[in-house]
C-alpha positions as CSV (number, residue, x, y, z in Angstrom):
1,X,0.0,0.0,0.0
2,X,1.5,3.3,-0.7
3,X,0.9,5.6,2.0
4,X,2.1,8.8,-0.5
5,X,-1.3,9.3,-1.5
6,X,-2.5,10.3,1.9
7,X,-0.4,13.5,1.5
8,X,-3.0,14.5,-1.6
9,X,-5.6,14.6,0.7
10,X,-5.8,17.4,2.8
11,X,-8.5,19.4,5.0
12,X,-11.3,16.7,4.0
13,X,-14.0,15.3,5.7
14,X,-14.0,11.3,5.0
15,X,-16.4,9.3,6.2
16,X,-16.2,5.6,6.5
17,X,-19.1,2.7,6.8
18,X,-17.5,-0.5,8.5
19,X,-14.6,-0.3,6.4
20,X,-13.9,-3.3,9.5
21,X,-16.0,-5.4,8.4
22,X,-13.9,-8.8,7.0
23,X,-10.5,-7.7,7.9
24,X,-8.4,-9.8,10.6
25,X,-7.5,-8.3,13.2
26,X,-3.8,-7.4,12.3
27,X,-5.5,-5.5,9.7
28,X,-7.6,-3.6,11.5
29,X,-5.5,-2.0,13.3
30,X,-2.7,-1.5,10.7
31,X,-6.0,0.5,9.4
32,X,-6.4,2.4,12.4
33,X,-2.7,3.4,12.0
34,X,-4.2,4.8,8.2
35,X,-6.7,6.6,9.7
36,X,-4.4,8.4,12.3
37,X,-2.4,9.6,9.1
38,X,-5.4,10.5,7.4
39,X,-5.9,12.7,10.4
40,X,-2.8,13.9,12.0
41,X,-0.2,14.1,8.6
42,X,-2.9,15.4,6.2
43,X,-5.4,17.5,8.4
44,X,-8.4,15.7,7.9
45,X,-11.4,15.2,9.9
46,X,-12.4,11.4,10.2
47,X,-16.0,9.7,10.5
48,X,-16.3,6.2,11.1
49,X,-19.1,4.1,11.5
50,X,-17.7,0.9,13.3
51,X,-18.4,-2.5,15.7
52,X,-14.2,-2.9,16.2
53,X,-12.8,-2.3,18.9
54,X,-9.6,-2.0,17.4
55,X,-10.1,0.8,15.0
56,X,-12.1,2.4,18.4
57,X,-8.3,2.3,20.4
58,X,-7.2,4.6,17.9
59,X,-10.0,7.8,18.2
60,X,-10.0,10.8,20.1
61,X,-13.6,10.2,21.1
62,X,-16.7,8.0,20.1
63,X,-19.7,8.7,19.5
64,X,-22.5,6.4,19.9
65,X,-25.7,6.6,18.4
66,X,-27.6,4.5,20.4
67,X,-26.6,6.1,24.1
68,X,-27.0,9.7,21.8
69,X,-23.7,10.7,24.0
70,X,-19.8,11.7,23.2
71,X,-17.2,9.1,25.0
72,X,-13.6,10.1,25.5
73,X,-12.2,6.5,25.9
74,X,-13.1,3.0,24.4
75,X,-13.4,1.8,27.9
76,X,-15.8,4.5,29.0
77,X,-18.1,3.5,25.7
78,X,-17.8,-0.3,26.6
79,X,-19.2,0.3,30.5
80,X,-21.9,2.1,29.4
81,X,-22.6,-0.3,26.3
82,X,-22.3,-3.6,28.8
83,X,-24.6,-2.4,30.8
């Protein structure tokens, strides 16, 4: 995979529907490690819609939809999810 192209994309909005969904779990998080460069080298701003909690280790915050709440860890999203 060349990584180079994530350098043309700059100050965009991506959004992302279980892009997880299939991949092992090595891969998952080597995409997590893509979506922190989508972020942090190229500026952009990075939706994903996702059931992994391996692409969740690598976000700033979660959002759920069905608690209608912001979480600032994927721990604090999993205690209120287990429930």
């Amino acid at each position: 995979f060349d990584r180079t192209g994530i350098k043309k994309c700059k100050n965009s909005l991506i959004l992302l529907d279980e892009p997880d969904r299939g991949l092992a779990i090595k891969l998952q998080r080597n995409f997590g490690d893509l979506l922190c460069q989508l972020t942090i080298l190229a500026g952009n701003q990075v939706i994903v819609s996702t059931h992994s909690t391996y692409i969740m280790d690598f976000a700033d915050h979660i959002y759920s939809v069905e608690h209608k709440k912001y979480f600032t860890t994927k721990d604090e999203f999993l205690t209120e999810h287990l429930k």
